[in-house]
BATORBA-123235 format. One record per residue: x negated, y, z of N, C-alpha, C, O, CB in turn; residue in one letter; residue number from 0. Coordinates in pm, whole numbers, plus 50000, padded with zeros to 5 digits. Atoms other than C-alpha are relative to their C-alpha. Glycine has a CB too. Example, Ala and Ser with C-alpha at 12.3 -4.5 7.8 and 13.67 -1.06 7.14 Angstrom:
<rs>
     n_X     n_Y     n_Z    ca_X    ca_Y    ca_Z     c_X     c_Y     c_Z     o_X     o_Y     o_Z    cb_X    cb_Y    cb_Z   r     k
   49911   49881   50000   48770   49550   50780   49910   50120   50000   49806   50118   50066   50099   50003   50125   A     0
   50082   49881   49994   48633   49894   50714   50077   50109   50073   50026   50220   50090   49959   50046   49858   S     1
</rs>
This chain:
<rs>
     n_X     n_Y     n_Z    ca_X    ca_Y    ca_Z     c_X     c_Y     c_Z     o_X     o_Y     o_Z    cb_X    cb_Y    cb_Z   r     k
   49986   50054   50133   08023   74576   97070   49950   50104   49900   49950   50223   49935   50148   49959   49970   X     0
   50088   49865   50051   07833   74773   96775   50115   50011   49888   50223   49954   49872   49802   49979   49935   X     1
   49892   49917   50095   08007   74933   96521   50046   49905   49889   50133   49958   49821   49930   50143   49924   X     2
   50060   50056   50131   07971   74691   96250   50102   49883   50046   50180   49829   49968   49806   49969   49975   X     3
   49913   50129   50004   08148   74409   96443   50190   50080   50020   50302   50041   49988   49932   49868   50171   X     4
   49897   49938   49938   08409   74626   96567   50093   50015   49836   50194   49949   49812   49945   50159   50099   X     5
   49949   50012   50112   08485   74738   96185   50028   49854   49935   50106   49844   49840   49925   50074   49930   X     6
   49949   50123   50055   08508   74377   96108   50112   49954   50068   50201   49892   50012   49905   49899   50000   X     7
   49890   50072   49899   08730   74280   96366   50101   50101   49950   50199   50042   49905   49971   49996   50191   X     8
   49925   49940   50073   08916   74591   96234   50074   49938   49844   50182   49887   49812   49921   50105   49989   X     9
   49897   50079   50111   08962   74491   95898   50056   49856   49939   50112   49845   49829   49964   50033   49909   X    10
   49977   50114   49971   09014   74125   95960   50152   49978   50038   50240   49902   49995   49911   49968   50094   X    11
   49843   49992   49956   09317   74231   96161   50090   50054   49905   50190   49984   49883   50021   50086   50122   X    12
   49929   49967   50106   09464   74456   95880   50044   49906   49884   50156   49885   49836   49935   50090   49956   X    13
   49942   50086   50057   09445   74228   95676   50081   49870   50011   50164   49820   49935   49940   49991   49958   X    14
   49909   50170   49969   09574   73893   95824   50156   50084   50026   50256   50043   49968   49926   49874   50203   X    15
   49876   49939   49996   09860   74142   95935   50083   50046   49844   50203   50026   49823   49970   50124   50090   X    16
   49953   49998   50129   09883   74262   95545   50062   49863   49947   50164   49861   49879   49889   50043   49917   X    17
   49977   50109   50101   09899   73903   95427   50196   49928   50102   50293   49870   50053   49800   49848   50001   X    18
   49889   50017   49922   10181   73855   95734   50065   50069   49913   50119   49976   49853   50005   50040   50143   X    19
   49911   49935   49963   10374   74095   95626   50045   49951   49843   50167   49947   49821   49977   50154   50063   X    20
   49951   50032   50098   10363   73974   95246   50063   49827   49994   50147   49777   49920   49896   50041   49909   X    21
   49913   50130   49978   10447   73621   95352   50142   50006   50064   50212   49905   50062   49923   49909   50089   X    22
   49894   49964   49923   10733   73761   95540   50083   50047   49888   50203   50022   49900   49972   50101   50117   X    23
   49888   49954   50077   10886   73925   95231   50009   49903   49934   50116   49887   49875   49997   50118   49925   X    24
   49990   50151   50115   10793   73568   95033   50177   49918   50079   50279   49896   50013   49786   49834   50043   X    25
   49923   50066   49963   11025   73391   95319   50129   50066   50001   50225   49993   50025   49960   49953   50098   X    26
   49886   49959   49999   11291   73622   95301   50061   49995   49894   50176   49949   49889   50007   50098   50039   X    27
   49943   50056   50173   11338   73610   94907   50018   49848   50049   50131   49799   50046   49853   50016   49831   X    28
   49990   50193   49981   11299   73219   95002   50170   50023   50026   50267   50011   49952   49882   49895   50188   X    29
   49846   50009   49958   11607   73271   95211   50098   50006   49914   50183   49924   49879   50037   50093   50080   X    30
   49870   49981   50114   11812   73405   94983   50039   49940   49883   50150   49917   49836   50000   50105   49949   X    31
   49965   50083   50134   11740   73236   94683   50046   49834   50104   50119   49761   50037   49815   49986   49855   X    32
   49924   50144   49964   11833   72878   94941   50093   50062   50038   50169   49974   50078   49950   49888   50105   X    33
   49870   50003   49932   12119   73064   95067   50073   50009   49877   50182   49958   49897   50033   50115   50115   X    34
   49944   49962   50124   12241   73145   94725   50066   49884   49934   50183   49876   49897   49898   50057   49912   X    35
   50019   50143   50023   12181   72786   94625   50119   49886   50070   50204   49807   50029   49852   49973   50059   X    36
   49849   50141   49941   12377   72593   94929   50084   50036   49939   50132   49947   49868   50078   49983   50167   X    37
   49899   49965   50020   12645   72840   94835   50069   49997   49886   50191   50013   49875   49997   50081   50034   X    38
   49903   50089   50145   12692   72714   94441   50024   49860   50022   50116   49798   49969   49914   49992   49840   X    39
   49976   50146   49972   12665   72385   94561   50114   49944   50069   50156   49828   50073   49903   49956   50068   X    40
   49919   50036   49912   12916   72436   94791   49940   49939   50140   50021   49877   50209   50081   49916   49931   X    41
   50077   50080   49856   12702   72300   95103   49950   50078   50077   49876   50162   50026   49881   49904   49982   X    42
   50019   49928   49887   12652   72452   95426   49814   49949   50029   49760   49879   49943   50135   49949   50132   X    43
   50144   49955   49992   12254   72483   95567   50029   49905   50130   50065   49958   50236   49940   50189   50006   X    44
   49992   50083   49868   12278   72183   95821   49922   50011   50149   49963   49992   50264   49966   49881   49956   X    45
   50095   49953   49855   12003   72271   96073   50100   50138   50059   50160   50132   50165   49790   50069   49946   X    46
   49905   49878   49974   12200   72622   96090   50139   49975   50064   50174   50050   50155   50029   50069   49867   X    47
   49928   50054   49922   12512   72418   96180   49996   49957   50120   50080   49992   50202   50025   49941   49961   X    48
   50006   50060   49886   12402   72230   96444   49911   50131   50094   49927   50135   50216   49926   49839   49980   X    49
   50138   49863   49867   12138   72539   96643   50043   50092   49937   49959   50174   49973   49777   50012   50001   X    50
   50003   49848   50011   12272   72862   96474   49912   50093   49928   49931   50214   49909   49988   50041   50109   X    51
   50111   49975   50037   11950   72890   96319   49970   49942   49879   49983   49820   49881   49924   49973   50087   X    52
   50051   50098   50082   11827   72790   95991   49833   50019   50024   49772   50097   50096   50058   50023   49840   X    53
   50113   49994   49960   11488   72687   95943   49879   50089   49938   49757   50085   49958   49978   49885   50004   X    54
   50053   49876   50047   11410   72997   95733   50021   50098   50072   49939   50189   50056   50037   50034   49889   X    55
   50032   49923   49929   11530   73202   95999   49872   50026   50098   49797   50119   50123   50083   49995   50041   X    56
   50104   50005   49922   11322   73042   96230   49861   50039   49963   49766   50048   50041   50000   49892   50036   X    57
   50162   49980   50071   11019   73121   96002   49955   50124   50006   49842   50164   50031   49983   49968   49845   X    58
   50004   49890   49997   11113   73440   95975   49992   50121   50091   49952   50236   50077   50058   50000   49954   X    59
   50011   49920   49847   11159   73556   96341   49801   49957   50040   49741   50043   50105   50157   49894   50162   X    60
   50040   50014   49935   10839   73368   96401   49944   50103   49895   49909   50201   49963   49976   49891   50064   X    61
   50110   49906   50031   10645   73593   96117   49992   50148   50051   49892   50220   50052   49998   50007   49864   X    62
   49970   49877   49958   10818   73899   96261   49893   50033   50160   49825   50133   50188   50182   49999   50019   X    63
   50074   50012   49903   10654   73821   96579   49880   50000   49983   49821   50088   50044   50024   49918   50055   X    64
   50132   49989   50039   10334   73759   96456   49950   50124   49955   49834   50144   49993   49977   49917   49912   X    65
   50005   49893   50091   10327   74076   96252   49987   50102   50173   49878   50130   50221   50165   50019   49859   X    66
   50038   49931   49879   10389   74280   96603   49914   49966   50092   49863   50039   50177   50087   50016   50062   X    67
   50157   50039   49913   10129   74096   96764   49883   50049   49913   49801   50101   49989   49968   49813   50024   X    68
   50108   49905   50105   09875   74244   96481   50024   50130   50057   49931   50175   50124   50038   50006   49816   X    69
   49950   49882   49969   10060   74566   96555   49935   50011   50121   49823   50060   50105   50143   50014   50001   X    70
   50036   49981   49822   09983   74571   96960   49820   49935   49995   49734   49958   50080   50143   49858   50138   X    71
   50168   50017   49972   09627   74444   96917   49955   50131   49893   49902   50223   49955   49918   49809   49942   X    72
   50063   49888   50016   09533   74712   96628   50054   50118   50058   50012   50222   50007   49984   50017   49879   X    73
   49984   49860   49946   09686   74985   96834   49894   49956   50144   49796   50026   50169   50197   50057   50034   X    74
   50146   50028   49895   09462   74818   97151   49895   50050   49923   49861   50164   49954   49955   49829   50042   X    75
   50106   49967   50054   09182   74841   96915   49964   50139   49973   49860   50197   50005   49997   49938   49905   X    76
   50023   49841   50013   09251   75197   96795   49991   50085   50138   49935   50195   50139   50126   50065   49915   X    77
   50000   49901   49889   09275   75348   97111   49866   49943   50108   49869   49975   50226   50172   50001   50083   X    78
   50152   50009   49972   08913   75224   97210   49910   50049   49880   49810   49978   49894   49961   49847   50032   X    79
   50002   50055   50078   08793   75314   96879   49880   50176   49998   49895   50288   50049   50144   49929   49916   X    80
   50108   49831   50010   08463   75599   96787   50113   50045   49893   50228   50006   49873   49775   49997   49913   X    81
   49946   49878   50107   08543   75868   96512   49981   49908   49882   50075   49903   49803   49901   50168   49988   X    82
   50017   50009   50097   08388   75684   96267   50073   49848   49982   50110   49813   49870   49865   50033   49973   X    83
   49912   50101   50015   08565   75357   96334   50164   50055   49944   50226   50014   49845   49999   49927   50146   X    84
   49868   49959   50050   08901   75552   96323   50005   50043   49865   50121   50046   49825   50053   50104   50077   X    85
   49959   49950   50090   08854   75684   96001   49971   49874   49860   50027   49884   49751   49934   50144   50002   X    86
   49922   50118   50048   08824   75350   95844   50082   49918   49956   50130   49871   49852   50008   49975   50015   X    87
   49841   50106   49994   09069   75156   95975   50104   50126   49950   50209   50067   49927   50060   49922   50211   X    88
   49914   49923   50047   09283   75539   95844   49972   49932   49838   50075   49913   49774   49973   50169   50039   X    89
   50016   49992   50050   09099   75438   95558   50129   49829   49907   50204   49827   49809   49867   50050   50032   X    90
   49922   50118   50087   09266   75045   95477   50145   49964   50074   50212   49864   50052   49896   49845   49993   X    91
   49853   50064   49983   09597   75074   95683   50101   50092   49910   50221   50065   49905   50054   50002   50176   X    92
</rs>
């Protein structure tokens, strides 16, 4: 692969992982401001009743996951990676 795609595939990954990680703090404010919410209303989070789970957790485990899958592929990537690729990807993570 030449250098050129390699840096793309580099910062492709940084970023979809950047934008993970800011959707991840969006759903967690989410959370709170609906947990805040049932709790003037007085009303419990019904999916969470019945599975343990609401369906902002679930959103939230799955972005967590996603986010370490970015993680484990740019550390694959870095550890194949020339000099001048590494100082790059030092450059936008």
């Amino acid at each position: 692969m030449i250098t050129s795609e390699r840096q793309r595939m580099l910062l492709e990954t940084v970023t979809a992982r950047d934008e993970a990680r800011t959707f991840l703090r969006a759903l967690e404010e989410a959370k709170s401001c609906s947990e805040k919410h049932l709790a003037e209303l007085g009303q419990p989070d019904h999916l969470k009743v019945v599975t343990g789970r609401s369906a902002m957790d679930n959103a939230i485990a799955s972005t967590k996951r996603l986010i370490e899958t970015y993680e484990r592929v740019l550390a694959e990537l870095k550890a194949n990676l020339c000099d001048e690729d590494l100082a790059l990807l030092a450059e936008t993570c």
